[in-house]
Structure formats: C-alpha cells, structure tokens
Chimera marker file (.cmm) of the C-alpha trace (Angstrom):
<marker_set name="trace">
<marker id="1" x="7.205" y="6.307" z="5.302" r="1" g="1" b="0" radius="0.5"/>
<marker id="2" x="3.687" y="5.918" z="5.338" r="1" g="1" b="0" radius="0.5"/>
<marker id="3" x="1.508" y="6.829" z="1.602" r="1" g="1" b="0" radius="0.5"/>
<marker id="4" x="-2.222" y="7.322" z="1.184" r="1" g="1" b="0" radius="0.5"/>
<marker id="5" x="-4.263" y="7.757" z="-1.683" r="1" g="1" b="0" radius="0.5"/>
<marker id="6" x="-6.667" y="10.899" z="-1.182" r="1" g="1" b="0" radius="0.5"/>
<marker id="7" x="-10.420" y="10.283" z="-2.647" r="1" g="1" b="0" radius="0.5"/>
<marker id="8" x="-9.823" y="13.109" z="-5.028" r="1" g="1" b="0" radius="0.5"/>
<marker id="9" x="-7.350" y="10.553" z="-6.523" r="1" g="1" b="0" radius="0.5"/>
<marker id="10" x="-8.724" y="10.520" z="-10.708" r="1" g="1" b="0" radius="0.5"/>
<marker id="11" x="-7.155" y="7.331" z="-11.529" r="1" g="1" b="0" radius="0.5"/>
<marker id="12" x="-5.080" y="8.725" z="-14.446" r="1" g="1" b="0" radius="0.5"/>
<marker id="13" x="-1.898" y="6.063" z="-13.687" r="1" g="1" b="0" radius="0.5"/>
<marker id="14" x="0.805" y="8.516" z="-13.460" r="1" g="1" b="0" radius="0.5"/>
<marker id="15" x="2.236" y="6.828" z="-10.230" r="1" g="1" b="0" radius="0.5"/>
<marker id="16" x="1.326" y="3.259" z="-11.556" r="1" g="1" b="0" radius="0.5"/>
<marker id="17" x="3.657" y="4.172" z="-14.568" r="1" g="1" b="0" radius="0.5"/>
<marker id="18" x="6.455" y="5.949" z="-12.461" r="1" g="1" b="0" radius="0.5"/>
<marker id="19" x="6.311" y="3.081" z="-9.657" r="1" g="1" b="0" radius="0.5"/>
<marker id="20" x="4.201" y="-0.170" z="-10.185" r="1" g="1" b="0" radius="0.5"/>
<marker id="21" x="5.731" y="-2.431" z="-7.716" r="1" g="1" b="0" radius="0.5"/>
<marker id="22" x="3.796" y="0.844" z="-5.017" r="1" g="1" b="0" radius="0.5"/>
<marker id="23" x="0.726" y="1.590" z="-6.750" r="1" g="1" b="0" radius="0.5"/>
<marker id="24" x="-2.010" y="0.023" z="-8.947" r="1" g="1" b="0" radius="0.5"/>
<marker id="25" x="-5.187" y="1.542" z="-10.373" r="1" g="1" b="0" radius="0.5"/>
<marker id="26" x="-8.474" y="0.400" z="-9.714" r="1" g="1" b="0" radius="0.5"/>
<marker id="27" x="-11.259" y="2.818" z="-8.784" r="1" g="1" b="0" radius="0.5"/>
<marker id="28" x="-8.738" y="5.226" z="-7.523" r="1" g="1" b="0" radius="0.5"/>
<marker id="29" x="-4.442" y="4.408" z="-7.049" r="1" g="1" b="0" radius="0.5"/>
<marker id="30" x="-4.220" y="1.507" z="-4.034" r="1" g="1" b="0" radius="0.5"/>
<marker id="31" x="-0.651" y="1.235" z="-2.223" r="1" g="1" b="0" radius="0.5"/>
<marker id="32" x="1.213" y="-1.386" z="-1.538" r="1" g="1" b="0" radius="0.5"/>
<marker id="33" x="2.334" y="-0.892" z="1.653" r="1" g="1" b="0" radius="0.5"/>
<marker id="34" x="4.621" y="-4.042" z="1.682" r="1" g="1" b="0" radius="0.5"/>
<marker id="35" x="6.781" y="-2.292" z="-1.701" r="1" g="1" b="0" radius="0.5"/>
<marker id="36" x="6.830" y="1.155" z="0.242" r="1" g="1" b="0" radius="0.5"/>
<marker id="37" x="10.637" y="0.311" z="1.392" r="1" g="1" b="0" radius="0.5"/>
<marker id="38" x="12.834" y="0.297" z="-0.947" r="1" g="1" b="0" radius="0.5"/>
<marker id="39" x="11.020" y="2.817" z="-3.131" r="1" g="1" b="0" radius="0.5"/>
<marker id="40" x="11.042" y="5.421" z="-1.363" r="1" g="1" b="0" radius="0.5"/>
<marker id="41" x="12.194" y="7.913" z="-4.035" r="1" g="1" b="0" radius="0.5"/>
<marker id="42" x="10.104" y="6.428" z="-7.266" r="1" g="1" b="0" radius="0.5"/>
<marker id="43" x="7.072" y="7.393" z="-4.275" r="1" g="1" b="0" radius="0.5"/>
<marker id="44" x="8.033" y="10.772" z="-3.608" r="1" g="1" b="0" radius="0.5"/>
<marker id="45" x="8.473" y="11.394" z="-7.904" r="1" g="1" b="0" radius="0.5"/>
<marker id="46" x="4.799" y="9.792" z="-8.204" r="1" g="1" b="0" radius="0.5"/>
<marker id="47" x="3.167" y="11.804" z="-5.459" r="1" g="1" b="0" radius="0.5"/>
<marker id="48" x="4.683" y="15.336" z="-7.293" r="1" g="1" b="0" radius="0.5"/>
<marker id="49" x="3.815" y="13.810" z="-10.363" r="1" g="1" b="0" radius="0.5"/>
<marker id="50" x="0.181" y="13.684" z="-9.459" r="1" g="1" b="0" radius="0.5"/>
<marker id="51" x="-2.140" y="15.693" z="-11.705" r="1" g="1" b="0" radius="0.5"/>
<marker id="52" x="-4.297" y="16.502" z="-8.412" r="1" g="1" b="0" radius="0.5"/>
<marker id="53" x="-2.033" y="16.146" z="-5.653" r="1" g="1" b="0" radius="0.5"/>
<marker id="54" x="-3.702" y="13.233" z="-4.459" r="1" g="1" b="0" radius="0.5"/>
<marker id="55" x="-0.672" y="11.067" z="-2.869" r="1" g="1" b="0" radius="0.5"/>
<marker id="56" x="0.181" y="11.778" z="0.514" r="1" g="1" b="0" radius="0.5"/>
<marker id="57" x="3.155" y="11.050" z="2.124" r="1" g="1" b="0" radius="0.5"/>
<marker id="58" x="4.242" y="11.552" z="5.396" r="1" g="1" b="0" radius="0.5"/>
<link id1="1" id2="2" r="1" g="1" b="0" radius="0.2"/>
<link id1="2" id2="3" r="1" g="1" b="0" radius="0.2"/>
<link id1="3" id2="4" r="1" g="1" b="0" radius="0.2"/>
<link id1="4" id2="5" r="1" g="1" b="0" radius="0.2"/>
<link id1="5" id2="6" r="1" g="1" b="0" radius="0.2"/>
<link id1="6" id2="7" r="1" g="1" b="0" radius="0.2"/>
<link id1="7" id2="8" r="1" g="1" b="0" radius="0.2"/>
<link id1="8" id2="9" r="1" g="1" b="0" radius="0.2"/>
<link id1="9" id2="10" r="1" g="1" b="0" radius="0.2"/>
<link id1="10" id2="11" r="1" g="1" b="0" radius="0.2"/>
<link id1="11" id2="12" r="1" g="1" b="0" radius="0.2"/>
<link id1="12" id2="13" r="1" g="1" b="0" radius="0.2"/>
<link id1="13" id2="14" r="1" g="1" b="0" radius="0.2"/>
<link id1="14" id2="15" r="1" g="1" b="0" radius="0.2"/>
<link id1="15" id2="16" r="1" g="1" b="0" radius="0.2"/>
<link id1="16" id2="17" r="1" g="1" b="0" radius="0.2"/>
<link id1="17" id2="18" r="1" g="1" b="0" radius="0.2"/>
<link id1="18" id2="19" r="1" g="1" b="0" radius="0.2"/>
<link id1="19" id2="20" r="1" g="1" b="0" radius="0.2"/>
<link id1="20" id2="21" r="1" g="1" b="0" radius="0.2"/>
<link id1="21" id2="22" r="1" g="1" b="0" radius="0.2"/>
<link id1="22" id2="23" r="1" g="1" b="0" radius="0.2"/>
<link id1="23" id2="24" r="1" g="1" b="0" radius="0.2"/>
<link id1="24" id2="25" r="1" g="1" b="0" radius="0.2"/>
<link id1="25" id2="26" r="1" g="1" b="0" radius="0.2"/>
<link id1="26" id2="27" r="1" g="1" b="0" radius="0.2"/>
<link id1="27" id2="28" r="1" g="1" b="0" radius="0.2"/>
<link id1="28" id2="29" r="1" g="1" b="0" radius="0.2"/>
<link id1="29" id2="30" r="1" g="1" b="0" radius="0.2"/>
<link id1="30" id2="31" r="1" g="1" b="0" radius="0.2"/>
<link id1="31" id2="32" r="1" g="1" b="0" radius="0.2"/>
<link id1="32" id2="33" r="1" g="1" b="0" radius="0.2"/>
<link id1="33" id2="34" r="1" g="1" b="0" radius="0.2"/>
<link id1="34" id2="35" r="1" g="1" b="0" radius="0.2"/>
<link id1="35" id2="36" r="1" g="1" b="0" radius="0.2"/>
<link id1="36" id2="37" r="1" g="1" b="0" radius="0.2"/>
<link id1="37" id2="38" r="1" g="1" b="0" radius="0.2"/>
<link id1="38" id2="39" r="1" g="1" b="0" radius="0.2"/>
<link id1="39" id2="40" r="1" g="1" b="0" radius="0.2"/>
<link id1="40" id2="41" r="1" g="1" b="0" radius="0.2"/>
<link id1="41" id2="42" r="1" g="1" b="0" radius="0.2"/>
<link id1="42" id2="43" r="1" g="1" b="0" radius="0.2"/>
<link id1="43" id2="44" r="1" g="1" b="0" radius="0.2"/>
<link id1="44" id2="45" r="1" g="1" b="0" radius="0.2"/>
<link id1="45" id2="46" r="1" g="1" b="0" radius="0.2"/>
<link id1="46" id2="47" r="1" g="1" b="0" radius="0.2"/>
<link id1="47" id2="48" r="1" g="1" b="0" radius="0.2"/>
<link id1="48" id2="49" r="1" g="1" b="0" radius="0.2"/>
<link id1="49" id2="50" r="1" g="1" b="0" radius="0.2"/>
<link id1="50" id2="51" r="1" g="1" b="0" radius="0.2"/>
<link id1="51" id2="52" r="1" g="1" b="0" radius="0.2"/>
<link id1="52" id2="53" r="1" g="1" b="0" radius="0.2"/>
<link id1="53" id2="54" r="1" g="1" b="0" radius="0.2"/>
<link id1="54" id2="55" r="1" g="1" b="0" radius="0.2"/>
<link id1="55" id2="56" r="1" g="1" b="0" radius="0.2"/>
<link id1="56" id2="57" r="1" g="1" b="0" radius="0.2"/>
<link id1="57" id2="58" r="1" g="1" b="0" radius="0.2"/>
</marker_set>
C-alpha cells in the first residue's frame, strides 16, 4: 500500500488522531512509510476521514 499526503493537505490532525503510529502533523500530515503495514485499515479510516480528501492511497 503506498499513502501520500496531497499539498491541499490543511493540517487539521484528523488522521494523526485516528492513526499516529502513520501520520504526524507538521506543515501538512507526513507518513510513515515504515508503520504503513500493519495499519492498513486505521489508513484507509484516516484518508475518508479527511476534511479535504487529501490522503491518497493506492
């Protein structure tokens, strides 16, 4: 699974707070790819759970 953060990304957290061992806030949500495996489904809730769609994952 791979995740990227679009620029239109508004740094509101919601992803942080549904899956913080993927995704920390600085100027916009940063992955880490290393924690993508194993959380694959905590990913997928944060990516709908984004206010702007920002999450990608293919």
């Amino acid at each position: 699974m791979k995740v990227t953060v679009e620029d239109s990304c508004i740094a509101c957290g919601a992803c942080e707070s549904i899956c913080d061992a993927v995704f920390s806030i600085e100027d916009k949500a940063v992955v880490n790819e290393a924690a993508v495996a194993g959380n694959e489904d905590a990913v997928k809730e944060a990516a709908d759970a984004c206010p702007v769609s920002a999450i990608i994952v293919e």
